[in-house]
N, C-alpha and C positions, 0 to 999 in steps of 0.2 A: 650259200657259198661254202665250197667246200675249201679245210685248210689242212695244207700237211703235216704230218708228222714232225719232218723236221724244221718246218717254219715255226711247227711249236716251241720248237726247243729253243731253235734262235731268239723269239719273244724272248722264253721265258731265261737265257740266259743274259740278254743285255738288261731285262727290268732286275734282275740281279748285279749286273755289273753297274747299277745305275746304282739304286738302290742301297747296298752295303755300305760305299760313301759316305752317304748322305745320313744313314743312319748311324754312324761312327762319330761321324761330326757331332747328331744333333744329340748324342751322348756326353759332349763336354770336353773337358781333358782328359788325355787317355797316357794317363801316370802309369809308368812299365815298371814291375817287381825287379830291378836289377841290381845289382853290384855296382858300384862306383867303374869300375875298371867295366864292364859289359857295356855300362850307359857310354862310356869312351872310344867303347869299341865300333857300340851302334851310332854313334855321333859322324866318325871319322867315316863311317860305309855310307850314309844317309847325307854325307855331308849339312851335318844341321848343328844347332849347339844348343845346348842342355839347361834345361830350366832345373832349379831344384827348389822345392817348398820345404824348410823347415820347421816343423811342427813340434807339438808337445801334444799331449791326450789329455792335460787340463787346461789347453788355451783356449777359451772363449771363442777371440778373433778367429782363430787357425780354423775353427770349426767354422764360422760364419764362412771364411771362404772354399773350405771344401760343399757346405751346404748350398748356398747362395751365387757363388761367382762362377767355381768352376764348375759346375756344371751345364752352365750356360752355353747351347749353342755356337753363338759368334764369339765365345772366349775360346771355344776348344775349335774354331773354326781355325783359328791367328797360332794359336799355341800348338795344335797337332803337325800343322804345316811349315812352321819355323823350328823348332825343338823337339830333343826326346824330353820328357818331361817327366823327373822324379817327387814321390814323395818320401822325407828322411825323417822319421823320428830322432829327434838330435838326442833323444832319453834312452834308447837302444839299440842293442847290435851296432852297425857299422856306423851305423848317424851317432855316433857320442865323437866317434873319432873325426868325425869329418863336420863336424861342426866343430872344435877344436882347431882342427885346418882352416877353417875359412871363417874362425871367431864369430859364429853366429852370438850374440847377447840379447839377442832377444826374439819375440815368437807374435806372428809370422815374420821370418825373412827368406826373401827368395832370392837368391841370387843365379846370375845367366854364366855360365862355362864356356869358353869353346874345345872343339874336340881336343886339344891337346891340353886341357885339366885350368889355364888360365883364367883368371876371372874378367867377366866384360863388364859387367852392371849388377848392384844389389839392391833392395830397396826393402824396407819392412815394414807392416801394418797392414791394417786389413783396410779393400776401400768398394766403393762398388765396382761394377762389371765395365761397365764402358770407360772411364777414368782410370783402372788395373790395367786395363789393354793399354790405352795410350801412353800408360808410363813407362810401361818394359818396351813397346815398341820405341817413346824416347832414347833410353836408356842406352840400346844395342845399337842406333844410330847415330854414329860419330859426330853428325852434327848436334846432337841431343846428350851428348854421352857426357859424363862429369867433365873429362879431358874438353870436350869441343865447348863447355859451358862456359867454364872456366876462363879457355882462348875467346870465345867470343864478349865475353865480358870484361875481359881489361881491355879489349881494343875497343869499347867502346858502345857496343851495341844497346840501345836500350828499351828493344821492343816488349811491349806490355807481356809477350808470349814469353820472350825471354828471362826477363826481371822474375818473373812466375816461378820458374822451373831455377834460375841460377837461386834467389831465396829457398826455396824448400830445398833445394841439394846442400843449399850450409846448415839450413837446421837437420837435416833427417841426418849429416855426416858429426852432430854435433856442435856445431859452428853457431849455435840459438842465437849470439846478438850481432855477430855477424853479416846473418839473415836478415833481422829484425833493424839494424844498419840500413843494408840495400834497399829495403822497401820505404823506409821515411826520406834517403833522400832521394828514391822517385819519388814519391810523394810530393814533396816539397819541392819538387822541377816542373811539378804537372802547372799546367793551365787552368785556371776554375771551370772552365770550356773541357778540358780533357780529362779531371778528376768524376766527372760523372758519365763518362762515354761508357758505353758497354763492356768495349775490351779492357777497359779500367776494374771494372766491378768486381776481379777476383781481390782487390788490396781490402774490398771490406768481407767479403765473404771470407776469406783462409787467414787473412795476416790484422784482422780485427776482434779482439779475442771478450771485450767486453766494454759497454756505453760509457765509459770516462778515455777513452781509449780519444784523442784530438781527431781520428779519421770517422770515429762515430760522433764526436761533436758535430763533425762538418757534414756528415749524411744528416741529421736531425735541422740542421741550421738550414740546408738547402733540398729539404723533403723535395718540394712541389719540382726542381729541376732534374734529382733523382728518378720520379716517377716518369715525369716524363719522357728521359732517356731511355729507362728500364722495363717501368711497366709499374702500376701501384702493387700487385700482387707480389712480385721479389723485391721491390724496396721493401714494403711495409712487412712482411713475415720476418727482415731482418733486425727491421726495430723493434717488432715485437720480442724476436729472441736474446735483444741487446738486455731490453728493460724486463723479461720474463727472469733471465740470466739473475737480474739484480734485486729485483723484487722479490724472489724466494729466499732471499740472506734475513729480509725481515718476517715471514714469515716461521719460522723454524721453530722448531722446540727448545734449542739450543741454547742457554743462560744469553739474555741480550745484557751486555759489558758498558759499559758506559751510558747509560741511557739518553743523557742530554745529549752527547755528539751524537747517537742514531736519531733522536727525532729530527736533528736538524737536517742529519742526511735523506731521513725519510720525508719531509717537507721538499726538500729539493727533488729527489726521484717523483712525488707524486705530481709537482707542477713539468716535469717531463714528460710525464705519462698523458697530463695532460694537453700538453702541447702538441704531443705528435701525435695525436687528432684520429687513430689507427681503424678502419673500420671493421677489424675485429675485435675491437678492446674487450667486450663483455669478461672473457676470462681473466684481466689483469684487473678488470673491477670488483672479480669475486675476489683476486689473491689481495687486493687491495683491503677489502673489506677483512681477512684473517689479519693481514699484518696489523691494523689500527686495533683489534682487539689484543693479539700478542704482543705490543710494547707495553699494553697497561699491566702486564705479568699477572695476570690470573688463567691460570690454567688450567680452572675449570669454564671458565668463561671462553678462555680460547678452543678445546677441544670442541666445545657446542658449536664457536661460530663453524671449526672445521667440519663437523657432520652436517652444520646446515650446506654450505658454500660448495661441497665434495662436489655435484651432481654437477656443478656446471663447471668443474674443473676438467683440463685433460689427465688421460693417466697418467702420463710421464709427472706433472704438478702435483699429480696426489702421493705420487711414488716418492717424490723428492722430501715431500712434508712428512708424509710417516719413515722414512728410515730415520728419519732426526727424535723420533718417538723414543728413542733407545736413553736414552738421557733421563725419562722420567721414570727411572726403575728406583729412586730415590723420594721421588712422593710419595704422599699418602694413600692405601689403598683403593676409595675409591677413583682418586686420578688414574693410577695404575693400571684398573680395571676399563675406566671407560675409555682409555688409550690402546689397550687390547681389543677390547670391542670394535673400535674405531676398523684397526687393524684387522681383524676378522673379516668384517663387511666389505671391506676393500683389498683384500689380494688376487682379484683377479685383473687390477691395473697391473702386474708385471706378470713375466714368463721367469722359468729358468731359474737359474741364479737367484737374481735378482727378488723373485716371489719366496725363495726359500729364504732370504737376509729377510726380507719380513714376517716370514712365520718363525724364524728365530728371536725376532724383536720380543713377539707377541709373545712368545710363550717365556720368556725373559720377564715379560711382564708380571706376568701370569706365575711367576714360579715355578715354572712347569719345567720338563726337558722333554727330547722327545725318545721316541723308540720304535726303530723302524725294523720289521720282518720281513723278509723274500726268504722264501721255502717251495723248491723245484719241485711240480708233480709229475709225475710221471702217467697216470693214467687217466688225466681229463685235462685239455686244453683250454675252456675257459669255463666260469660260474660263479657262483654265490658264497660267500661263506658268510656263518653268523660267529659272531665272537662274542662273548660274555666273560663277566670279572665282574668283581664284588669292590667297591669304591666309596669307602666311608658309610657301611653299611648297606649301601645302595647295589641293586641287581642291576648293571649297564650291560645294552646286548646292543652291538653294532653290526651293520652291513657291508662287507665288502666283495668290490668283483674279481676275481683272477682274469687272468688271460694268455695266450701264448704258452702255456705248462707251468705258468708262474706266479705265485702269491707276492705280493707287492703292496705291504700297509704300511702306515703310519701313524703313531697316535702317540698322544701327551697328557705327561701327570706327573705327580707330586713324589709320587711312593711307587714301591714295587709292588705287584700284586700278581698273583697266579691269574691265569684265565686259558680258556677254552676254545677250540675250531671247529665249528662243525660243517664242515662241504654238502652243501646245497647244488646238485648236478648226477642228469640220470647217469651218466657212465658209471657212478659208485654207489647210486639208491639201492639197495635193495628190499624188496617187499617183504610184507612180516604176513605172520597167520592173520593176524587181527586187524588188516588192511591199512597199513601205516606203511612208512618206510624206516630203514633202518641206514641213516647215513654217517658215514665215518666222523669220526673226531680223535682229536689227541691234546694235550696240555702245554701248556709254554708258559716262560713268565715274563709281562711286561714290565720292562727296565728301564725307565726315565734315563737318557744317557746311554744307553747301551744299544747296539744293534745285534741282529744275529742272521745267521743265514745256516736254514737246513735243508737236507732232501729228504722227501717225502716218499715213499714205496707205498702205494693208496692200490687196495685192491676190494672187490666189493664182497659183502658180507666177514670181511678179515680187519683183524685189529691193523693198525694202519703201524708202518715201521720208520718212527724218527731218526735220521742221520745226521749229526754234528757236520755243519763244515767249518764257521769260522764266526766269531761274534765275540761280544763281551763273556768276562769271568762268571755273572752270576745265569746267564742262558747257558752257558754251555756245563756249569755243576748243575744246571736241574734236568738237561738231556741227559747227563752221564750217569745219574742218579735213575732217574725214571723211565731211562730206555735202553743206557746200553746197559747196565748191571741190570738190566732187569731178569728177573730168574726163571727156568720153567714153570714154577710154581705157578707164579703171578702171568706169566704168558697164556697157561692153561688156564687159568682162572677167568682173564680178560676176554678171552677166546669163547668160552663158556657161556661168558656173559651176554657175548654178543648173539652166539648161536641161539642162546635164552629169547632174547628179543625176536630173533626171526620165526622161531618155530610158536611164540606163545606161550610159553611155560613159565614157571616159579624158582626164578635164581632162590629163595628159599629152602628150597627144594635140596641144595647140594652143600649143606654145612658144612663137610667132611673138605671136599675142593676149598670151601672158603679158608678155614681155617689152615690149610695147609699156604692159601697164598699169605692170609694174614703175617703166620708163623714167618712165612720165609722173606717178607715185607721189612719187617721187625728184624732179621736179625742184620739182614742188607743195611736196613737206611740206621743202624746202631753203629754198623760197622762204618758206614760214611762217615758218620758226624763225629767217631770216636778218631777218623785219623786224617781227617782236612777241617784244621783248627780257623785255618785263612779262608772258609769258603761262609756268604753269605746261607747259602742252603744251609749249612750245618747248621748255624744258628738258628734259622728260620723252621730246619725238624727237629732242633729240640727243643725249640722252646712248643711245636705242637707236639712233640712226644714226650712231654716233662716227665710224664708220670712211666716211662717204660727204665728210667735208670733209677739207679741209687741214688739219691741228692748227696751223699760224699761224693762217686765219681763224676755227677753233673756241677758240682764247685770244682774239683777239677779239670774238666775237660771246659770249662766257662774259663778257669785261669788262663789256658791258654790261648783264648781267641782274642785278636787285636784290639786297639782302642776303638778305631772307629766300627767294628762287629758291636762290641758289647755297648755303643753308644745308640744304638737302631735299634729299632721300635721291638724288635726280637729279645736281644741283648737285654733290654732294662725289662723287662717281662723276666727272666729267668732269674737275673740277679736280685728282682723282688723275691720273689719265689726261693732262691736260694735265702733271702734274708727273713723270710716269716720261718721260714724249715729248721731253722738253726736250732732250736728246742727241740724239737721233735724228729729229729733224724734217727736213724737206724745207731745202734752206741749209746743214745742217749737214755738217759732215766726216762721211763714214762709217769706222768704227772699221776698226781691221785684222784681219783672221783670218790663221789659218793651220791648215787640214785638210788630213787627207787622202782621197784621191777614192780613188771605185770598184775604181781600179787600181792603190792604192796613190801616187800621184803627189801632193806636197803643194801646197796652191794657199793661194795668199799675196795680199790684193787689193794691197800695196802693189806685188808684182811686175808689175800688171796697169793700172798707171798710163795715161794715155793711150789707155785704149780706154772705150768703155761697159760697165759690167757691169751684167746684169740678174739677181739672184737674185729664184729662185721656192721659197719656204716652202712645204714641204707634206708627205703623211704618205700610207701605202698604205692606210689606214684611210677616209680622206677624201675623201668621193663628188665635193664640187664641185671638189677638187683635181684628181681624175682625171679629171672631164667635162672641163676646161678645157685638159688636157694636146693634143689635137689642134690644136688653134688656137695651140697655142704649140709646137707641131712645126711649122705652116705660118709664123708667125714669126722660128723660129729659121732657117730657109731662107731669109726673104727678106733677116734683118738678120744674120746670121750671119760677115758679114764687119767691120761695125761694131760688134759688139756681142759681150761675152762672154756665155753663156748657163750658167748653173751654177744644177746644182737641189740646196736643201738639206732633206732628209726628215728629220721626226721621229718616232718609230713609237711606239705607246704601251704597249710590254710590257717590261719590268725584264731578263727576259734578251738579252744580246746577241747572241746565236745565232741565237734568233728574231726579233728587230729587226732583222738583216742579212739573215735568209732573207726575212721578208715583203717588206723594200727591194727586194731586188733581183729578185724575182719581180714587183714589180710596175713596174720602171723596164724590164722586159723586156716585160710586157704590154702597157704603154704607147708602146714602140717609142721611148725616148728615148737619143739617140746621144750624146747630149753632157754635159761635165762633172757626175758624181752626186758628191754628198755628206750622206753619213749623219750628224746629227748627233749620235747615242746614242754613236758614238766617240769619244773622246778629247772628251769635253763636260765630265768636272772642269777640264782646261787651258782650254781653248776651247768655250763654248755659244754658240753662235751664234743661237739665239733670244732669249737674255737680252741680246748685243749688240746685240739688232738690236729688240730689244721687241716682238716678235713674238708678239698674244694672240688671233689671229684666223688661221685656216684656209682659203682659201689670202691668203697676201699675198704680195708682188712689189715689190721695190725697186730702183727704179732710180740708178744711180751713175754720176754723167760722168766723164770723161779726167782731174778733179784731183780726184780722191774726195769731191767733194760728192753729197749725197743728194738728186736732181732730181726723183723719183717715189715714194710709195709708194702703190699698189695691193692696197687690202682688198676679198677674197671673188671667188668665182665669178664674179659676173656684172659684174665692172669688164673693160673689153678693154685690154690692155697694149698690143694693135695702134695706139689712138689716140694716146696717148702716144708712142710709137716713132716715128710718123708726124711729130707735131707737132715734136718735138726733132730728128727725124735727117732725115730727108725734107728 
């Protein structure tokens, strides 16, 4: 069969015109971006009248019904074809004013317009889909409407449909007893004949709030006429919920208050429970069995029966038991502990919210806080990364997934600690000589309590480029410290490092780069700490850079950092350190020794009056010692005549046989001619490192011609030559 051209078209223009429809609809609500004054405009053309949902971006609710309701087919079936239909953030732009106008106080509220700006119907909360539809359709219908409730209730009406809708319009308007009024004396008009009919049964679903309640008396008294009006399944799920309701007040973690009045109450509740015979009870037999452990108040006894009983509980029952966990942050730690655990094993009974209030509990528990990072990447959509940090001396490397351009973790602890990223994903692998890969990384600090959010500039085989956007005080001075002041020096160096890995070669190799990043490292993170007194980094690089200041200007620059700085783990590290230095600071007398040397010959600094002495601390053990020994053979040469040179070695093995043979095998290796001194000798009379406070390998102290201490020089890479220069030159 052949078919036309334009019988085609015809098809395919009515399966369009069919089609479009129907696909609009089964989109839901179709909420128009407009103006207040637009939405009135298109109301008055359309002749329709204006729905408006007023929302917040932290309601809960609000979200359940843009998630849940209105997307619904048959809701946006009633709502597209009766209204233009706004959604108003009442938090900004024009919805701050217009919920002001029409006194929204709470979220969600929707209220109905008609095109000339008046209001017809409001109603607020969130409810499901079919029960939402038939309230606003109530609402906009006059016979349904507050006004027609209203009129048809003092004249007298008192259909079950009506009583319904006239009670919740006195509470939803504020009217609580009101409300609660209209429905006891229907109640109390019914027939025992009509207190159980179907159209009856919303007084105990909506207007029965808990099993001491006389309308729950009377469902429990008259089960078997219930069931049989209803159905056993909706009576019996109701008493379940009456006595499920009441039976978690004794279960709780919560201090139980009176103990004699709860057991009597809990004797009465369990001869209910068992009366209403429920053929679901199993799970009010496990909650049962927690509460008879929890009034005897042992709580370790109680947390065990809850591990045991969890498994045949529902979630919502196990959810209600552990938020009340919060309470025992005042036991003793093992409670504490196994109340966390508890907590662990079970957060996956809630969502949302809801799961986060219990990983707050736990880690409340726990002591812990937590610390969450999101850092945007830009050059890989989803993958791997490994994180590692060092925790009470322990190496911790964790897994997590990106996705969407987006790093997204969360972890908890005690203390702040530095740690590491390294992205696992071919987009950024790069291949090395030596058949590896070479994948990016960069540094951050986890911050119990703090969050941070950065972007990431990730390109492959290139140092990766951290961006500050917005977080706590101590992430964003270790960005500003470590990435954005960071110097060419240290960029070339980093850069270097990496190319080093790809091509196979000996970062060794480039002393000259190193030392230039080092140098300009040093005078950067000096310059930090010397001028943000308020920032936890400073304290945290100087107390690992003790040894690059003066200890005069580091009791200085300690004076000025706050109480709670110098009260963290940082803090009391320097102020010890500042307090063993107090002798032996630069200004001060140097103490007296008296050793004996190499060759037996004793050396006494008071004999040595009048000249410079440079002692050099250090050990045959000690690699930067021994690098540093040539440069201080070509020093001792040039200052040799102003200066005493005496080196004093500390070996680190208990016998002195072997601490004098490794000495002097390596003061031989070393090619050093002048003054040795072992300190492993004769150190019960004379330690010479305890004199001199010497915690760091190699150091170098300089002493002028009246035994004051003019220099002291910590580690390898300080040159004694500048000093020497400055002073004796």
């Amino acid at each position: 069969m052949v078919i036309s051209n334009m019988k085609i078209k015809l098809v395919f223009c009515w399966m369009i015109a069919v089609i479009l429809p129907l696909s609009s609809f089964a989109q839901g609500v179709d909420f128009k971006e407009l103006t207040m004054q637009e939405a009135l405009a298109l109301a008055g053309k359309e002749k329709k009248m204006i729905f408006i949902d007023f929302y917040t971006t932290w309601c809960g609710p609000c979200k359940m019904m843009s998630s849940e309701v209105f997307t619904q087919e048959q809701v946006g079936t009633y709502f597209n074809r009766v209204f233009v239909n706004m959604k108003v953030d009442a938090e900004k732009g024009e919805g701050v004013e217009l919920a002001k106008k029409y006194q929204v106080r709470a979220y969600p509220t929707f209220v109905v317009l008609r095109a000339d700006g008046t209001e017809v119907y409001r109603t607020s909360g969130a409810r499901p889909a079919e029960e939402f539809v038939d309230k606003i359709r109530k609402g906009i219908d006059p016979k349904w409407s507050p006004e027609g409730l209203n009129r048809r209730y003092k004249k007298g009406e008192r259909t079950p449909e009506l009583v319904n809708e006239y009670a919740l319009l006195q509470m939803e308007t504020g009217n609580i007893e009101l409300g609660n009024q209209v429905i006891r004396e229907y109640f109390d008009k019914l027939s025992a004949k009509k207190r159980v009919k179907p159209e009856n049964f919303f007084l105990y679903t909506r207007y029965t709030l808990n099993y001491g309640d006389p309308k729950a008396d009377y469902m429990f008294a008259h089960k078997d006429r219930f069931v049989k009006e209803n159905g056993r399944e909706k009576v019996e799920s109701l008493l379940y919920n009456w006595l499920r309701q009441q039976i978690m007040l004794f279960v709780s973690a919560r201090v139980v208050s009176n103990t004699e009045v709860n057991e009597e109450k809990w004797i009465r509740l369990k001869e209910k429970i068992h009366d209403a015979a429920l053929a679901n009870g199993e799970v009010l037999t496990a909650l049962e069995g927690i509460a008879e452990v929890r009034l005897k108040n042992s709580m370790k006894d109680y947390l065990d029966i809850c591990r045991e009983k969890f498994p045949q509980l529902e979630d919502r029952d196990r959810f209600s038991i552990l938020v009340g966990f919060g309470v025992l942050k005042e036991q003793n730690e093992e409670i504490r502990q196994a109340a966390a655990d508890l907590l662990r094993d079970n957060l996956n009974v809630a969502e949302g919210f809801n799961k986060r209030v219990l990983y707050s509990i736990m880690l409340d528990l726990e002591g812990k806080k937590e610390f969450r990072l999101r850092a945007a990447i830009d050059a890989a959509e989803k993958g791997k990364v490994i994180v590692t940090y060092s925790s009470k001396g322990k190496f911790m490397q964790e897994e997590h997934e990106f996705d969407n351009y987006m790093l997204d973790i969360s972890m908890a602890g005690k203390d702040t600690v530095s740690a590491g990223i390294r992205f696992l994903c071919d987009e950024l692998a790069m291949p090395t000589a030596e058949g590896t890969k070479q994948n990016p990384h960069f540094s951050f600090m986890i911050v119990p309590g703090e969050f941070a959010v950065l972007k990431l500039d990730l390109e492959k085989g290139k140092v990766p480029v951290v961006k500050w956007e917005k977080g706590g005080p101590v992430s964003r001075d270790f960005v500003r410290l470590n990435y954005d002041l960071l110097t060419p020096e240290e960029k070339a160096y980093n850069q270097l490092m990496i190319d080093n890995v790809i091509q196979g070669g000996d970062i060794r190799n480039y002393p000259e780069e190193f030392q230039r990043s080092f140098d300009a490292n040093k005078r950067k993170t000096m310059e930090f700490i010397r001028n943000n007194p308020d920032s936890y980094i400073a304290v945290m690089k100087l107390a690992e850079h003790y040894i690059w200041f003066d200890e005069n200007e580091t009791e200085d620059i300690y004076s000025r950092f706050p109480a709670n700085l110098k009260g963290n783990s940082y803090g009391r590290i320097i102020a010890q350190r500042l307090k063993r230095s107090q002798d032996f600071r630069i200004g001060m007398p140097a103490k007296n020794f008296e050793k004996k040397d190499m060759n037996g010959e004793t050396v006494s600094l008071e004999k040595l009056r009048g000249k410079y002495v440079l002692l050099d601390f250090w050990g045959s053990w000690c690699a930067p010692c021994r690098a540093s020994h040539p440069h201080l053979k070509e020093l001792y040469e040039k200052y040799k005549k102003q200066v005493v040179f005496i080196n004093v070695a500390q070996e680190n093995v208990k016998d002195q046989n072997e601490a004098r043979k490794l000495w002097k095998t390596a003061v031989k290796e070393d090619g050093l001619t002048w003054t040795q001194i072992l300190n492993n000798e004769g150190r019960e009379t004379c330690d010479m490192i305890r004199l001199f406070n010497i915690y760091s390998f190699p150091t170098k102290v300089l002493i002028d011609p009246n035994g004051i201490v003019v220099a002291r020089m910590v580690g390898g890479l300080v040159d004694a030559g500048e000093v020497l220069e400055k002073l004796i030159d």
